[in-house]
N, C-alpha and C positions, 0 to 999 in steps of 0.2 A: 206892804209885803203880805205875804199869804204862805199858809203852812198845808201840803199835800192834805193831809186827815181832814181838811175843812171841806173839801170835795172828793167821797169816801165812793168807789164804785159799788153800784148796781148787783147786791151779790148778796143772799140770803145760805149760807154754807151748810145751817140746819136743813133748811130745807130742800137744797140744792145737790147737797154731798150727803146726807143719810137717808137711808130706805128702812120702813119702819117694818115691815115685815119680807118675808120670803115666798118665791113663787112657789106653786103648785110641785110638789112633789117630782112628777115626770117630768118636767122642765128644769131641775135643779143640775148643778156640776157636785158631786163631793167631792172633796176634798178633806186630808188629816188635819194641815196646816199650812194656811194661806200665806204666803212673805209678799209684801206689796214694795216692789222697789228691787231690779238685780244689780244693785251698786256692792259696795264693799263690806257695810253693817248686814245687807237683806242676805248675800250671799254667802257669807261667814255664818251665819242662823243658820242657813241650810245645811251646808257643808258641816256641822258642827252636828247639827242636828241626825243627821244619815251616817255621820260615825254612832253615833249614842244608840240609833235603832237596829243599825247592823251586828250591833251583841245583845239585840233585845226584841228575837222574830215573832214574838209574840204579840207586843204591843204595834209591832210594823205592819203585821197581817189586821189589826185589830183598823189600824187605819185607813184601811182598802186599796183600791188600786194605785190612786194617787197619795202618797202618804205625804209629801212633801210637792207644795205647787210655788213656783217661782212668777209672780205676775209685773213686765217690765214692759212700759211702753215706748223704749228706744228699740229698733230696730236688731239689738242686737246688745247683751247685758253691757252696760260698759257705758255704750254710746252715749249717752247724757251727763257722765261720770266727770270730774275735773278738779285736779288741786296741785299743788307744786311740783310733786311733791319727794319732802326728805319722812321717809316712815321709822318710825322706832321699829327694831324688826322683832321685839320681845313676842307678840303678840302673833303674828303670825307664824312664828316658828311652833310657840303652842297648837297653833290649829293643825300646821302641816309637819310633825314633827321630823316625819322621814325625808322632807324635800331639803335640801342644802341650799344655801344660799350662793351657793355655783350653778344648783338647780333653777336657781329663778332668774338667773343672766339667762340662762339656756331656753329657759320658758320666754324671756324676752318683757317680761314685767318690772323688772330689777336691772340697774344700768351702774350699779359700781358703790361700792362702800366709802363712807366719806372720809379723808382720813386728813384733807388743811381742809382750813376754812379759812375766812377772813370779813371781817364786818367794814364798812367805810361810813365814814359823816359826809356827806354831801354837801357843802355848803351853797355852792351855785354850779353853771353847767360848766365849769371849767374842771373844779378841783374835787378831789377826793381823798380825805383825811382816813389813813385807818386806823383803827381805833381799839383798843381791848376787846375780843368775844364777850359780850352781856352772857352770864346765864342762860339765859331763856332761849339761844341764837347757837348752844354749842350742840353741833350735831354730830361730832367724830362719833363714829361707828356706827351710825345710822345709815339707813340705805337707800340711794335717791330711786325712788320706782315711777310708773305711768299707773294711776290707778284703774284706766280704762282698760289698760292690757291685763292688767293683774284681775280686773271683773271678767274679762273672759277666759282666764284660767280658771276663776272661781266657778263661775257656769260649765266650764266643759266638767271637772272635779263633782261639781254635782249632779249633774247628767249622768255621769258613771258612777255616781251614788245610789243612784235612784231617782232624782227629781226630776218632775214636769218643769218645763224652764217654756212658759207661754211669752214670748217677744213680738213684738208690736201691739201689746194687748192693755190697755189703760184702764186703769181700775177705778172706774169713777162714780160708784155711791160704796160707801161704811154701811150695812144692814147691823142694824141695832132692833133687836128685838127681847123683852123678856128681861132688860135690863142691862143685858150687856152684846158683846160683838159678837154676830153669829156668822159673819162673808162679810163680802164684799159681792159690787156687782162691774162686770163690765163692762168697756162703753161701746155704745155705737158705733158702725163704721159703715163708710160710704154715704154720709150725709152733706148735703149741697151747704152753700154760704149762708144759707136762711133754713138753716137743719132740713130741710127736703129731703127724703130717703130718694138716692140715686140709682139705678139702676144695678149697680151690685153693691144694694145695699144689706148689713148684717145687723142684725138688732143683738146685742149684749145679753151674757146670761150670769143670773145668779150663783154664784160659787160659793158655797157653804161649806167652816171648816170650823174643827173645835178649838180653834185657837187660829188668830190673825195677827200678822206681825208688821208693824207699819214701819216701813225703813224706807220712805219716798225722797231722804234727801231733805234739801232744805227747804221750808216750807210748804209739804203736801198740802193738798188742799184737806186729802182725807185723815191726813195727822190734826191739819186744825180745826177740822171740826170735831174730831174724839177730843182734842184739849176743850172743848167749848161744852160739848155732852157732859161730860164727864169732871167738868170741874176740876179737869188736871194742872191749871197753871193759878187753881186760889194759893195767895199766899206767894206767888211767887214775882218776878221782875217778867217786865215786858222783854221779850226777845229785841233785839236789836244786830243789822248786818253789816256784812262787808262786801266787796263786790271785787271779784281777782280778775284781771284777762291775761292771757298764757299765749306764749307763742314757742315754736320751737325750731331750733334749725339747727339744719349741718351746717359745719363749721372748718374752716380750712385747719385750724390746728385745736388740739385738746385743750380743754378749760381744766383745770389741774385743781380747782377747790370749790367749792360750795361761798356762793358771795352774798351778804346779804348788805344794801344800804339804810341808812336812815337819814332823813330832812336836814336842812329846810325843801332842798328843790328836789322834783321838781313842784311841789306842792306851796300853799303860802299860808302860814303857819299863823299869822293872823287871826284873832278869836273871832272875828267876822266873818271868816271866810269857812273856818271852822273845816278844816284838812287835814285828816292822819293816815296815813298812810304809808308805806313799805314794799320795798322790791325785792326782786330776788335771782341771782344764776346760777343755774343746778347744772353740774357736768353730768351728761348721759353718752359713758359707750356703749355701742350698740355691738355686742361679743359676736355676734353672728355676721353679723355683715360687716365688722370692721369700722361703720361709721362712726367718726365726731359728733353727736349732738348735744347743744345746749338747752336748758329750756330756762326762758327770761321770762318775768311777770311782774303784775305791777296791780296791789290789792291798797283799793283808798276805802276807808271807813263811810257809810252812808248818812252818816251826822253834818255831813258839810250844808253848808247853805248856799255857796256860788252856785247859783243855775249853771253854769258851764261845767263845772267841773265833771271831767270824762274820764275813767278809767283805761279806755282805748286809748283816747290823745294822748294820756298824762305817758302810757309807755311808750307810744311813738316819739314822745318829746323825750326823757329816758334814754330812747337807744341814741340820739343824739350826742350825749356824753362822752367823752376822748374814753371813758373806764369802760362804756362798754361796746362802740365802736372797736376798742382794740380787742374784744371777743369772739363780735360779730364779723368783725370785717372779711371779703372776699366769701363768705358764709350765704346759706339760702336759707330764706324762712319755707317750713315742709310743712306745719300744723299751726293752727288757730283756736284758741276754746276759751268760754267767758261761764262764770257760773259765780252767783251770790253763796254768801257763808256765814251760821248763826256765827255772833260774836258775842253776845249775852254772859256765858259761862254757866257759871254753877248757880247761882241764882236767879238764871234766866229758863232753868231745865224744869221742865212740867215733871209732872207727875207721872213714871217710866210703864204703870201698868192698870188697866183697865179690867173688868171682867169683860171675859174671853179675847183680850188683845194685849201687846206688848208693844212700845217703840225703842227703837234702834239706829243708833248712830248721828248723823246731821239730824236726822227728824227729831231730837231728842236735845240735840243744842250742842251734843258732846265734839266742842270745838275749842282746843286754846290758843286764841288767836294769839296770847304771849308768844308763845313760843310757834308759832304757827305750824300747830299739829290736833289731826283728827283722823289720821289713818288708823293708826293705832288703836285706838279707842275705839274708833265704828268694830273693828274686828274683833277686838276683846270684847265687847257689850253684843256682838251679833254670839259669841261662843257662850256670855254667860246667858243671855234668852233662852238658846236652845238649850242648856242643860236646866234650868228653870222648870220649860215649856214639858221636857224628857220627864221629870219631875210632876208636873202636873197632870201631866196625859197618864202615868203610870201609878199613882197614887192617890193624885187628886189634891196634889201639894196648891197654894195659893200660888197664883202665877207675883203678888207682893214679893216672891223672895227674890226676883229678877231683882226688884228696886234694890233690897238689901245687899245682895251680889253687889249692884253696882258702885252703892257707897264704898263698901269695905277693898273695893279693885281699884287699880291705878288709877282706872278710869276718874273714882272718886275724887280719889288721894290727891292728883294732878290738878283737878280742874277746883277742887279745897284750897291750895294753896295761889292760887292765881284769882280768887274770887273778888279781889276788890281791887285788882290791878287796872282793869281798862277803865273803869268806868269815870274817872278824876280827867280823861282825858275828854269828854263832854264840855269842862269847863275851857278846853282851848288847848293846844300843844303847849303853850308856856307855862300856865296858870297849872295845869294838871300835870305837867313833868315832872315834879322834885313828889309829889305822893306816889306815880306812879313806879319811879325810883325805890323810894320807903317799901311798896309793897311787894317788887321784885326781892328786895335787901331783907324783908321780914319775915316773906311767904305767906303775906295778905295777914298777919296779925298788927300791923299798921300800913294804916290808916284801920280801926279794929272795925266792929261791929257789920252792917251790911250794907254797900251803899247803895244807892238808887242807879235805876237806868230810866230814861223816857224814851219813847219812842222814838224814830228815825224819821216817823212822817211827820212829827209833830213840830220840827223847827223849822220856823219863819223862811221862806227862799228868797234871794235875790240875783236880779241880774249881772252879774259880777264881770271880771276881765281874765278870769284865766285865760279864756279859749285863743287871746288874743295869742299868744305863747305856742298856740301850736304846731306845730309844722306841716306845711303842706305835703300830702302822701308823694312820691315817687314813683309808687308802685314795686322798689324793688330792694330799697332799705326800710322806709316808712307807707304805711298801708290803709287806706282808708276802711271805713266799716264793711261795705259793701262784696268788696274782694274778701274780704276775710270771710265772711260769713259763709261766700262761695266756698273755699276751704274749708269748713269746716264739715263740710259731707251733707247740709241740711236739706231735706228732701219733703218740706211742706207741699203738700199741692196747693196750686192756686184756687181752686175753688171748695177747699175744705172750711169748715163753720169758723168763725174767730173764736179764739179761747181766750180771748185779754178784754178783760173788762177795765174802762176808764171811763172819766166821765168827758164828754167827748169837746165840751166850750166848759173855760177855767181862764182863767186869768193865766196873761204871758210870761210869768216867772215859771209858773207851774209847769204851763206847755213846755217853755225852755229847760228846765229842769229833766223830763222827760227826754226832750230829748237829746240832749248832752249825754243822760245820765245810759242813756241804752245801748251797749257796745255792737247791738245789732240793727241800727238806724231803723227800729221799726216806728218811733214817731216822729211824724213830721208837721211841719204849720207853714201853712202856704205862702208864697213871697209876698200875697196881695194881702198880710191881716197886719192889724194896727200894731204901731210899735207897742203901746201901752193898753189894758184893759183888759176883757177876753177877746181869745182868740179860739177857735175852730183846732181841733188835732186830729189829724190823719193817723189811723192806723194801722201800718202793713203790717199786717201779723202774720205772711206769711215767713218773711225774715228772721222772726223768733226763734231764737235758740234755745226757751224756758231756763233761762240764767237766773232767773226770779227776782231780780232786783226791782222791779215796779211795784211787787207787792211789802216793799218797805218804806216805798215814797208814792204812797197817795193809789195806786192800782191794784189790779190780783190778777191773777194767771188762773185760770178755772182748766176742765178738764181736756187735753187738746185728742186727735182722735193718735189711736194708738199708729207707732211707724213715724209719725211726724216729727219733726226737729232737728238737732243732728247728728252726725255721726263721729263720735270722737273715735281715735284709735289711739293714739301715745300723752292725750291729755293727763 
């Protein structure tokens, strides 16, 4: 057996993702303050931030033309965006305090307030035992939203604030100069499969701002090499993920509650096989148009070892289930979206502020996969950056008091109390059940002290027999990768540079590993390679949907050209 981290890709991120100084003067963009990322934390910064300067035109004019710059390389804010999701609505009501949450069905972000719920034990693909609401699973009064739609209400909201909102624009080197963050630079565009400048080709420009705000989501490249500068994760626990895929469909009749199940199936609970995992169906009406939609998903933890284990399959074998058949049935799947998710916690979270930058939201860890919430949080910790940032720009306050902000806010308090909950489940679903019990029941003061995490790539893989289990696609209830990906709006060109670095011959757990583990079938091993040894991996990277899950088993995702990937709209 063989563990990812033993064949680590090709990829120097000091050297790769930071620029050590700044171009020539007449060639610069300025900027007040640069947000790398238009998801839900970068856009909330903004938003938050153009309320704080529009009663303070002094310091607004102080910042020039561009006071606030928005830099997203999805095609449109949103589009890379993806989570279940049930949101606490506390947090956004502070940012928007005049919008009603009548408002936000009408805006088409917000699809109904939760008010049943109901949890089930799975035991096999027959039965479904329900079971008391856990704590951590009660979401009455929370509000099921599309985070892609609610990012481009954030963007249009900032646009009419004042902000530059740059789309299709990928920010990919960190300038560090003088000790701390001075920009960012942009990437390339129009470069062939072997980086050749193409005929409309654009060379990137340095964008210089007094303060930079990293909110790239889960695993930026340019967030991980500021933790790496900067010394932001001494002392702290390795990040460790989770990997969600989402689907969504109308539906001939209304799903009337917020469902959540838990194991053993369809996963196998086995400390070998090493499987945790959770589902989930979210009723979404749709007020304007009248539609039923649900949205079903299915997130396994990346700790597992079976080479086969799939995120995709695992919810295609899911929708097979009599519980959620009788959902789905007579219903069409409209939307497809996969995206990885820090699972780490509170002691998995770097160090929140750098000189001259800040991080925000998923780039920052601020995820509790207990309770499976991080909307919340990215919005609260994007509102307290900007007032921080408002703070620093006008006084010259340490941009350190973001950090203290964020201990003393929910954001803190929440992810405090859940700090030693996941990590017992490393030792296996059985073994680590009854502590992670204890920790829900104590609020993480038992099991006391801090516990460990290792990494995701670091456990041994083998060729295992989930995959056996899985259902052949239809096309029209269950779906292979491929079609899905086509939904999903992804619009790589074929002959754009690869951004996926792996090492390309590995031994066949690994390759298998891969690619099982990619819900966008971008690796493949050709029919002719050995059963056992190394093998050769193919990689289409043009099928990428930058979900990020490679760079938690054994790969990385380096900078792709901006516009590429794909397009979510109700993820």
């Amino acid at each position: 057996m063989s563990a990812p981290s033993e064949f680590p890709p090709q990829v120097d991120p000091q050297t790769e993702f930071i620029k050590r100084s700044l171009d020539d003067e007449d060639e610069l963009i300025d900027v007040g303050v640069a947000i790398v990322g238009g998801g839900t934390a970068g856009l909330s910064t903004a938003n938050r931030l153009l309320q704080l300067l529009a009663d303070d035109p002094e310091l607004l004019e102080s910042l020039g033309e561009v006071p606030v710059a928005v830099i997203e390389k999805a095609k449109t804010c949103g589009g890379h965006v993806m989570s279940g999701a049930v949101m606490r609505p506390g947090p956004l009501q502070e940012l928007f305090p005049e919008l009603s949450r009548e408002a936000w069905r009408r805006e088409r972000f917000a699809f109904g307030e939760v008010t049943k719920e109901a949890v089930y034990l799975v035991p096999n693909e027959r039965r479904a035992i329900k079971i008391p609401t856990p704590p951590n699973f009660r979401n009455h009064g929370n509000e099921v939203v599309s985070v892609s739609a609610l990012a481009r209400y954030q963007q249009r909201m900032a646009e009419e604030g004042g902000a530059y909102v740059l789309t299709e624009t990928a920010a990919s080197q960190l300038i560090v100069a003088d000790g701390g963050v001075v920009g960012v630079r942009s990437g390339d565009k129009g470069r062939g499969k072997d980086g050749e400048p193409l005929s409309n080709f654009e060379p990137g420009s340095d964008i210089r701002a007094r303060v930079t705000v990293l909110a790239e989501g889960n695993w930026g490249h340019l967030t991980g090499a500021a933790i790496r500068e900067f010394d932001l994760a001494e002392n702290r626990e390795p990040q460790v993920w989770e990997l969600g895929v989402k689907e969504i469909w109308k539906v001939a009749k209304p799903l009337d509650r917020v469902i959540h199940t838990l194991g053993p199936w369809p996963l196998n609970l086995r400390a070998r096989y090493g499987q945790i995992g959770g589902t989930w169906l979210y009723p979404m009406k749709d007020e304007t148009t009248g539609e039923d939609l649900v949205s079903i998903g299915f997130v396994v933890d990346l700790e597992y070892r079976d080479a086969t284990t799939s995120a995709h399959d695992l919810l295609q074998l899911f929708k097979t289930h009599p519980l959620v058949r009788d959902v789905l049935q007579g219903g069409e799947r409209v939307s497809w979206s996969a995206k990885a998710l820090p699972g780490g916690g509170y002691w998995s979270m770097p160090k929140l502020s750098m000189p001259g930058a800040v991080i925000v939201g998923d780039a920052g860890g601020m995820v509790d996969t207990v309770a499976l919430k991080g909307v919340h949080h990215a919005i609260k910790a994007g509102k307290l950056a900007a007032e921080a940032i408002h703070q620093h720009l006008k006084r010259g306050a340490s941009l350190d008091g973001y950090e203290t902000a964020i201990a003393r806010s929910s954001v803190g308090k929440e992810l405090w109390e859940v700090r030693n909950v996941r990590q017992p489940f490393q030792k296996g679903f059985l073994r680590g059940g009854p502590e992670v019990n204890l920790g829900l029941l104590t609020k993480g003061l038992l099991p006391g002290g801090r516990l460990k995490w290792h990494r995701n790539d670091e456990q041994d893989m083998f060729i295992g027999d989930t995959a056996k289990r899985y259902p052949k696609p239809d096309g029209k209830y269950t779906f292979d990768k491929l079609s899905s990906v086509y939904i999903s709006g992804n619009a790589t060109r074929d002959d754009a540079p690869n951004h996926i670095r792996v090492q390309t011959r590995v031994p066949r757990e690994i390759a298998e590993t891969w690619r099982w583990m990619c819900p966008a079938g971008v690796y493949e091993i050709p029919d002719d390679a050995p059963a056992q040894g190394e093998v050769e991996v193919i990689v289409n990277y043009t099928n990428c949907v930058q979900c990020g899950a490679i760079t938690a088993k054994g790969g990385r995702l380096t900078v792709p050209e901006g516009g590429d990937g794909p397009l979510y709209t109700l993820a």
